[in-house]
Structure formats: C-alpha cells, structure tokens
N, C-alpha and C positions, 0 to 999 in steps of 0.2 A: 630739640625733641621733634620728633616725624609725626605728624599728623593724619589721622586717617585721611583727610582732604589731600594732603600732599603725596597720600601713598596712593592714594586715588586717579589724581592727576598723571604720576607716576606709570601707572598700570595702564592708564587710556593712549599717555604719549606711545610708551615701551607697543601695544597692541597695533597703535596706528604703525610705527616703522616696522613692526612682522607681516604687515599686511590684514591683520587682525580685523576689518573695518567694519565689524556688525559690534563687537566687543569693544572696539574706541570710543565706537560712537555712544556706547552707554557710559562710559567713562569722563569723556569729556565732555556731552550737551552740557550737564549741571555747570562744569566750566564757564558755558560757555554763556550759558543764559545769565552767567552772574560777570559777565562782562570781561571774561580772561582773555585778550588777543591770540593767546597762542590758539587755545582751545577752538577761540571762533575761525582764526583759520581753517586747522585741522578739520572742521566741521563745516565750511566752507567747499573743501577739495574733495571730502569726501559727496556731497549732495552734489557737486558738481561734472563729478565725474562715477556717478552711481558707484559705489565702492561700500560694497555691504549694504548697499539699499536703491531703489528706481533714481534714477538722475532728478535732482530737483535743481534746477534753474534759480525758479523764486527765491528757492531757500540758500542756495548758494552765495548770490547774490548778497540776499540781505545779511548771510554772515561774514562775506568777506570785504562790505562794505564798511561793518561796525568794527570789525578786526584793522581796517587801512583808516580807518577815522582817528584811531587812536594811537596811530603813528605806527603801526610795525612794516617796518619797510616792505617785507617779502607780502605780505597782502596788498601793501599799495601796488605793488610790482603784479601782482594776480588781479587785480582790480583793472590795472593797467590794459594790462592782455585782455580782459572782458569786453571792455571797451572800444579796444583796437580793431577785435574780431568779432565784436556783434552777437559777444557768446554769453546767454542767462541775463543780455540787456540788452536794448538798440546799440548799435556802432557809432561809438561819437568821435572823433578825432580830437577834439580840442580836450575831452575827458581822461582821455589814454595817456598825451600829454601831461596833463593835469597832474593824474597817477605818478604818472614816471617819473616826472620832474621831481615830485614829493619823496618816490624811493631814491634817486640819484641822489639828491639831496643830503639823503644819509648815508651814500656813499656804496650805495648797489650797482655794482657796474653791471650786472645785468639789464639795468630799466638805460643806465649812461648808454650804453650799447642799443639797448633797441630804439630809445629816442632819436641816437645819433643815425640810425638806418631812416628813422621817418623822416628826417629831416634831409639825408640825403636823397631820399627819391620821392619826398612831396608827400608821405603818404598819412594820408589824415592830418597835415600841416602845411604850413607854405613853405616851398624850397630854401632851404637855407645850407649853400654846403660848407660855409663858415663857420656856423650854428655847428651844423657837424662834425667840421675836424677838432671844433673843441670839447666836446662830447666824447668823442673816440679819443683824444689824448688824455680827457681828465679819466676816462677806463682805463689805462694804459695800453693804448695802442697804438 
C-alpha cells in the first residue's frame, strides 16, 4: 500500500529531476530533516547550487555531510569534490581523500577516477603514480 509519505517523497524526487527546485524542495526537507539520504542529498545540491532558492553553503554543507555519513556513496563523492575545491568548506586534501576513498569504496568509479588524478599529479595528496595506476584499473581503465 502507497503512503502519502511515499507519494510525497515520490512527487519531491519526480520535481527535483524536472527541475522543479522550489516545489522539491518542499517535498523533500521533511525528508530530510527525518534523516532520508536521498532527500538530504537532493537538499544538499540544490542549497548548493541556489536551485529554486539563494545558494547556501552552510546549508549545503551540513546536508551533504549527514547524507555521506550515512554511506550513500554519490554524497560522499559531493562531499569529496567540496573538499577538493574549497567549495561551502575550507579545502582540505586529506578530507577529499577521505570522501573519495569512502565512495570508491563502494564502487563509484567516479570518486576511483578522481582520487587516481590526485594521486597522479600530487594534488591535495602525496604523489603516488602507483596508488594511481591501481585506482584507474580498479575504474576500469
């Protein structure tokens, strides 16, 4: 049986992929404040990238922090990138790492791929082009 909650949820996803991002966003917060990963991504990218409201950092941030905590890869993998590029936090290299490794982990060859580039040219890590080629083979490349 479908639940208004789940038509809810439903109607906030479906809004966010039309672009809908004022109408997601009322859909999904409740999501997200009750601790749904998806939702706090979704609620993540949009503060992050002002999408139906002023760009909020902070708030970006602190949702796509609680979103990658909870393991969903593609958040750690945006968490990653935040870190890498200094974007809605300080730039920490060892944190991007940190991220990446966590989404590779579960087999995101997006984060496999961009670890294996830091580690081939230093960047935010120490050289490793070792590190690297087994980073870019475990991606398949």
């Amino acid at each position: 049986m479908t639940t208004d909650a789940d038509m809810n949820f439903t109607t906030g996803m479906a809004a966010f992929e039309a672009k809908e991002f004022v109408r997601a966003m009322q859909f999904l917060m409740p999501f997200a404040e009750q601790g749904d990963a998806d939702a706090q991504h979704r609620v993540a990218i949009m503060y992050q990238n002002g999408l139906g409201m002023v760009r909020n950092e902070a708030q970006a941030y602190k949702w796509m922090k609680e979103s990658a905590q909870q393991g969903l890869a593609i958040a750690q993998h945006g968490l990653g990138f935040m870190y890498m590029d200094g974007d809605c936090v300080e730039k920490n290299g060892a944190k991007a790492v940190e991220w990446f490794s966590r989404a590779a982990d579960q087999g995101l060859v997006g984060s496999m791929t961009t670890l294996a580039m830091m580690y081939e040219s230093g960047d935010g890590v120490e050289k490793d082009p070792d590190k690297a080629k087994e980073l870019y083979a475990r991606a398949g490349f």
